[in-house]
TIMARLUM-931665 format. One record per residue: chain; z, y, x of N, C-alpha, C in turn. Coordinates in Angstrom, 1 decimal, padded with zeros to 4 digits, always signed. Atoms other than C-alpha are relative to their C-alpha. Example, Ala and Ser with C-alpha at 12.3 -4.5 7.8 and 13.67 -1.06 7.14 Angstrom:
BEGIN
+-----+--------+--------+--------+--------+--------+--------+--------+--------+--------+
! mol !    n.Z !    n.Y !    n.X !   ca.Z !   ca.Y !   ca.X !    c.Z !    c.Y !    c.X !
+-----+--------+--------+--------+--------+--------+--------+--------+--------+--------+
!   A ! +000.0 ! -001.2 ! +000.9 ! +007.8 ! -004.5 ! +012.3 ! +000.0 ! +001.2 ! +000.9 !
!   A ! +000.0 ! -001.1 ! -000.9 ! +007.1 ! -001.1 ! +013.7 ! +000.8 ! +001.1 ! -000.8 !
+-----+--------+--------+--------+--------+--------+--------+--------+--------+--------+
***
This chain:
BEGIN
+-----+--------+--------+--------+--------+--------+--------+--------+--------+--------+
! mol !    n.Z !    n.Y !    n.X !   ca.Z !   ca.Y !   ca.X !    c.Z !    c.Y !    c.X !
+-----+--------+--------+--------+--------+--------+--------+--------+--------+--------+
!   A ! -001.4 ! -000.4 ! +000.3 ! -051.0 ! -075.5 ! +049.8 ! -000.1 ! +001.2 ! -001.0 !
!   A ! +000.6 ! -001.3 ! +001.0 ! -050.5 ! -073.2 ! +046.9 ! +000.8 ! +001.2 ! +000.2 !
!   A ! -000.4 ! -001.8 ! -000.6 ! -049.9 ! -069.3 ! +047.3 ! +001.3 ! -000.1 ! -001.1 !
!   A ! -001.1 ! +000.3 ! +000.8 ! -046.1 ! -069.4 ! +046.4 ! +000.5 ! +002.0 ! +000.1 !
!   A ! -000.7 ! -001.2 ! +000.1 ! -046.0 ! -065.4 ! +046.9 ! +000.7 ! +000.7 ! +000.1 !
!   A ! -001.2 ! -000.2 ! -000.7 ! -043.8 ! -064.9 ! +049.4 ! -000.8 ! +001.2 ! +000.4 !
!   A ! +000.8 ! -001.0 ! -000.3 ! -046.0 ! -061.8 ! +050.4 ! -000.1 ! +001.1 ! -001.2 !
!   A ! +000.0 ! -001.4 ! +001.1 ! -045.6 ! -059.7 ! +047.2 ! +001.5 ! +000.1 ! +000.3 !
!   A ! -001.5 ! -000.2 ! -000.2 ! -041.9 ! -060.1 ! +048.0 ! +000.2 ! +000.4 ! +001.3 !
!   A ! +000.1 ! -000.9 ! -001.6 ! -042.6 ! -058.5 ! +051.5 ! +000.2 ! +001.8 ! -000.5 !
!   A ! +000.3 ! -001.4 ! +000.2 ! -044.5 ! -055.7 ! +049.8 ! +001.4 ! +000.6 ! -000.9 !
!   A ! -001.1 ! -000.6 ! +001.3 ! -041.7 ! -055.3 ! +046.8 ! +001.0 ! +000.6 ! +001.2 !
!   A ! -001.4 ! -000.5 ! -001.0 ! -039.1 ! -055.1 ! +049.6 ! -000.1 ! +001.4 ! +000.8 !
!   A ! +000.7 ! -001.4 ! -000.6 ! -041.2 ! -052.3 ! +051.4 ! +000.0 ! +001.2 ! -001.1 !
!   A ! +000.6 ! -001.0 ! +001.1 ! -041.7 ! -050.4 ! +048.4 ! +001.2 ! +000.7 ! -000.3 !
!   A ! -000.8 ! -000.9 ! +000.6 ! -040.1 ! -047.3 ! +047.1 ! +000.4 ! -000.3 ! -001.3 !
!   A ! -000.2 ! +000.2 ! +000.9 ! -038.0 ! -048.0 ! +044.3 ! +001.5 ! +001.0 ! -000.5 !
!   A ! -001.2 ! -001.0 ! +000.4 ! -034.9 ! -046.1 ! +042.0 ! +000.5 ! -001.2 ! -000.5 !
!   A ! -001.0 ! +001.0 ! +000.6 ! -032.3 ! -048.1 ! +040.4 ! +000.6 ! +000.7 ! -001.5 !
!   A ! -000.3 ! -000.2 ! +001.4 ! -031.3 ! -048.0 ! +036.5 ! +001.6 ! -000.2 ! +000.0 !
!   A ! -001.5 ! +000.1 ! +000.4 ! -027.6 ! -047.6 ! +035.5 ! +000.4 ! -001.7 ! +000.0 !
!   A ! -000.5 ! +001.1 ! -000.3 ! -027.4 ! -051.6 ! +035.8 ! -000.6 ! -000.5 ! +000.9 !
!   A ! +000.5 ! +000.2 ! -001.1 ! -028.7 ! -051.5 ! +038.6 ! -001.6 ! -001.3 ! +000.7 !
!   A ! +000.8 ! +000.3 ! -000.7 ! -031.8 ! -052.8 ! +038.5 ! -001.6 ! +000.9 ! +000.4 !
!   A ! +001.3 ! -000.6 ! -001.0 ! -035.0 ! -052.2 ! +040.6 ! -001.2 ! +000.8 ! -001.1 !
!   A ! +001.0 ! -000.7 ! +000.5 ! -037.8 ! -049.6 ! +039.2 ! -001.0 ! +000.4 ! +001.1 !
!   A ! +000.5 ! -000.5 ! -000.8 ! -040.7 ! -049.5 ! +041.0 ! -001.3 ! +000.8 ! -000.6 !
!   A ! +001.0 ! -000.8 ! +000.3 ! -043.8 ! -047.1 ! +041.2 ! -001.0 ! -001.1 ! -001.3 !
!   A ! +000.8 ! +000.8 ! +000.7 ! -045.8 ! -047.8 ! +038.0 ! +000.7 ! -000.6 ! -001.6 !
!   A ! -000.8 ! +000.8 ! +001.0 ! -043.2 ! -049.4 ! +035.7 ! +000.3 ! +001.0 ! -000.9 !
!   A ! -001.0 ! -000.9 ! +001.2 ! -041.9 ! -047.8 ! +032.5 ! +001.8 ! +000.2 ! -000.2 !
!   A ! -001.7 ! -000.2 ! -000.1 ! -038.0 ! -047.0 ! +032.1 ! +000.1 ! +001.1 ! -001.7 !
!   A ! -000.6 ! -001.1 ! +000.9 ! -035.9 ! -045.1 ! +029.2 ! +000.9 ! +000.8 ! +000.7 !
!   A ! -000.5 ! -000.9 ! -000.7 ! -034.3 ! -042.3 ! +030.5 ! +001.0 ! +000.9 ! -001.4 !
!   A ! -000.8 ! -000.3 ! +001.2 ! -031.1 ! -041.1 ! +028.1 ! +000.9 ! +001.1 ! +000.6 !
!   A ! -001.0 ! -000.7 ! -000.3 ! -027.9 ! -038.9 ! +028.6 ! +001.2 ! -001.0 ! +000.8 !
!   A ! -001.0 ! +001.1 ! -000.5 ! -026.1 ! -042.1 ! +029.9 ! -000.7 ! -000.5 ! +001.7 !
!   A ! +000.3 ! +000.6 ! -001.6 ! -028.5 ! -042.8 ! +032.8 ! -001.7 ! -001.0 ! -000.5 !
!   A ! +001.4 ! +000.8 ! +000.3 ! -032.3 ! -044.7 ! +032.9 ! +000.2 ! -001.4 ! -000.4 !
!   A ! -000.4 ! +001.4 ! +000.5 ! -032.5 ! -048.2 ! +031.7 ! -001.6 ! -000.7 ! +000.0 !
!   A ! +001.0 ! +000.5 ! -000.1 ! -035.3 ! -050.3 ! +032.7 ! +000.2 ! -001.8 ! -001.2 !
!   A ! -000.6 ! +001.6 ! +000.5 ! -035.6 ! -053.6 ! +030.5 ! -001.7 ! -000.2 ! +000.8 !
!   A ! +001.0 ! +000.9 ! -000.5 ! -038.3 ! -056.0 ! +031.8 ! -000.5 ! -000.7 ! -001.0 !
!   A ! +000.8 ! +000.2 ! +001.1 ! -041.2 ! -057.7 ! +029.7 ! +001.1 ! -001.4 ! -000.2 !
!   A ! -000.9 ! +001.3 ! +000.5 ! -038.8 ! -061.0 ! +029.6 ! +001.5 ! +000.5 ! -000.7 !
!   A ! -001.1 ! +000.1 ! +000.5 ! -036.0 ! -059.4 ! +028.4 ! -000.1 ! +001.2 ! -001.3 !
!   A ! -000.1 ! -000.9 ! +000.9 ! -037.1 ! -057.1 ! +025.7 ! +000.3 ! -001.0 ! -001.3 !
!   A ! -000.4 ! +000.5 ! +001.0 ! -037.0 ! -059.8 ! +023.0 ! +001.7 ! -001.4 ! +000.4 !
!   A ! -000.9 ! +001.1 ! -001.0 ! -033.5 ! -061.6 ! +024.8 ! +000.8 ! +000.8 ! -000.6 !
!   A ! -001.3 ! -000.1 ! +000.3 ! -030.3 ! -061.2 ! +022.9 ! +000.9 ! +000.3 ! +000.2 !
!   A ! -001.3 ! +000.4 ! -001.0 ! -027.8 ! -061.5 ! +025.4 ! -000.9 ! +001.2 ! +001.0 !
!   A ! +000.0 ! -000.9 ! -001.0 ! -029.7 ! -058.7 ! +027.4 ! +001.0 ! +001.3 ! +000.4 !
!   A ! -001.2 ! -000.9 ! -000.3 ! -027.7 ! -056.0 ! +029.3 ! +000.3 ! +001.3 ! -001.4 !
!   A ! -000.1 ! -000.9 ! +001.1 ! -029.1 ! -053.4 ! +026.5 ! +000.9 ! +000.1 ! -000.3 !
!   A ! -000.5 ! +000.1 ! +001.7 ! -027.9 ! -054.8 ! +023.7 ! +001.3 ! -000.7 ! -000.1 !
!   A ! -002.1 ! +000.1 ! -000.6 ! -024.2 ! -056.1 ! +025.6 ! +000.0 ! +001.2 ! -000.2 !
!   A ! -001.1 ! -001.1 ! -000.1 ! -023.6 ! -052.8 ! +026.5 ! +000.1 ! +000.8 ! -001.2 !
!   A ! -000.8 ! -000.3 ! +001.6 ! -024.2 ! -051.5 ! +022.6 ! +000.9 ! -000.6 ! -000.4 !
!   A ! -000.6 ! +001.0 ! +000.8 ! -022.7 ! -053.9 ! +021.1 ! +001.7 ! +000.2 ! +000.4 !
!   A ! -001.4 ! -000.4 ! -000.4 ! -019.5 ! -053.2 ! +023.4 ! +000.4 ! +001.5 ! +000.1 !
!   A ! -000.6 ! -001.9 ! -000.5 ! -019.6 ! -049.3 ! +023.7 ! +000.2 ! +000.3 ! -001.7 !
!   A ! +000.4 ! -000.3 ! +001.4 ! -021.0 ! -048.9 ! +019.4 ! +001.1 ! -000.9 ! -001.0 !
!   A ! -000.6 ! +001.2 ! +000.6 ! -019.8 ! -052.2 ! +017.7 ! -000.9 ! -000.1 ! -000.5 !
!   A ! +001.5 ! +000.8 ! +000.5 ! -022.1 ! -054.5 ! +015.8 ! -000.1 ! +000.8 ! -001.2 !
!   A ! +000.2 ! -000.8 ! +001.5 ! -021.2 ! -052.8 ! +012.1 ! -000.4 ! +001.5 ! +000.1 !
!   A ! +000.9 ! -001.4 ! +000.1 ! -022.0 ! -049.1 ! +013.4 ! -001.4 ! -000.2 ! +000.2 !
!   A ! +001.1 ! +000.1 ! -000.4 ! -025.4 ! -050.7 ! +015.1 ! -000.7 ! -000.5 ! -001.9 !
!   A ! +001.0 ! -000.1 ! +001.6 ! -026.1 ! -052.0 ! +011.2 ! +000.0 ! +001.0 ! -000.6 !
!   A ! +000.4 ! -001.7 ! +000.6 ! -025.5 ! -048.6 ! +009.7 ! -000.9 ! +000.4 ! +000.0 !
!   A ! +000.9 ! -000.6 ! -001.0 ! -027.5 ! -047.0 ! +012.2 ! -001.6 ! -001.0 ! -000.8 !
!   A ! +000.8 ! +000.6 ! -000.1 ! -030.2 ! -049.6 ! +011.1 ! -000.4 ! +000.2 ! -001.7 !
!   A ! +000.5 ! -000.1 ! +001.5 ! -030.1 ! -049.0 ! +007.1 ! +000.8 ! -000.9 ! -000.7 !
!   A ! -000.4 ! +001.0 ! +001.0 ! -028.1 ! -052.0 ! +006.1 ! +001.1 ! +001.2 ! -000.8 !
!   A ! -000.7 ! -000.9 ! +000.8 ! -025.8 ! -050.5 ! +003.3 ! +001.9 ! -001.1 ! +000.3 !
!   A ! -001.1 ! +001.2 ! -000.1 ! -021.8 ! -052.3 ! +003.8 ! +000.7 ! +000.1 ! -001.6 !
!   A ! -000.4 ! +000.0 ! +001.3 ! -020.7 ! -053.8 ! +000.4 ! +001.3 ! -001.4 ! +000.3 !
!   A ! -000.9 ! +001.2 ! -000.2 ! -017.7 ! -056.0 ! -000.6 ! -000.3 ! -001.0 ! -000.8 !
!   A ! +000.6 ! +001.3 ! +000.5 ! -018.0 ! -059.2 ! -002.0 ! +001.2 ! +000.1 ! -001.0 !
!   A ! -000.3 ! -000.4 ! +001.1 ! -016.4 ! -058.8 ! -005.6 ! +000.0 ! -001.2 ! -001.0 !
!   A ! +000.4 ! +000.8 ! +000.8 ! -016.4 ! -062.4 ! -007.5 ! -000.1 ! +000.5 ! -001.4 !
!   A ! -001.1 ! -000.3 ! +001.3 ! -016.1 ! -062.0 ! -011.2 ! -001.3 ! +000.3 ! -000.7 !
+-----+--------+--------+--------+--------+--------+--------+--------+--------+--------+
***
């Protein structure tokens, strides 16, 4: 029968952990950003993820055209002629 790993989810549950402003789990070991808004853990599956909480809660606190600014794009109008 194959080791499905129900036994790291014993220890995880035992384990001392803190919680990130969206509340998820940080345990001993792991990396986090720590800001003026509160810690922010992303996880190795969600750093290149779109739709992660990050880059929602920019996107709704900033807006997308301040996050281009911020990024170097320059904003131009479109001018036919």
């Amino acid at each position: 029968m194959p080791d499905t790993g129900w036994w790291m989810m014993k220890d995880k549950q035992q384990a001392q952990c803190m919680f990130d402003r969206f509340g998820a789990e940080i345990y001993e070991g792991e990396e986090y950003f720590a800001g003026n808004d509160g810690d922010i853990f992303v996880c190795d599956s969600e750093n290149f993820d779109p739709g992660n909480h990050v880059i929602c809660d920019l996107v709704e606190t900033m807006g997308t055209k301040w996050i281009l600014e911020q990024l170097g794009y320059q904003k131009k109008t479109f001018c036919p002629g």
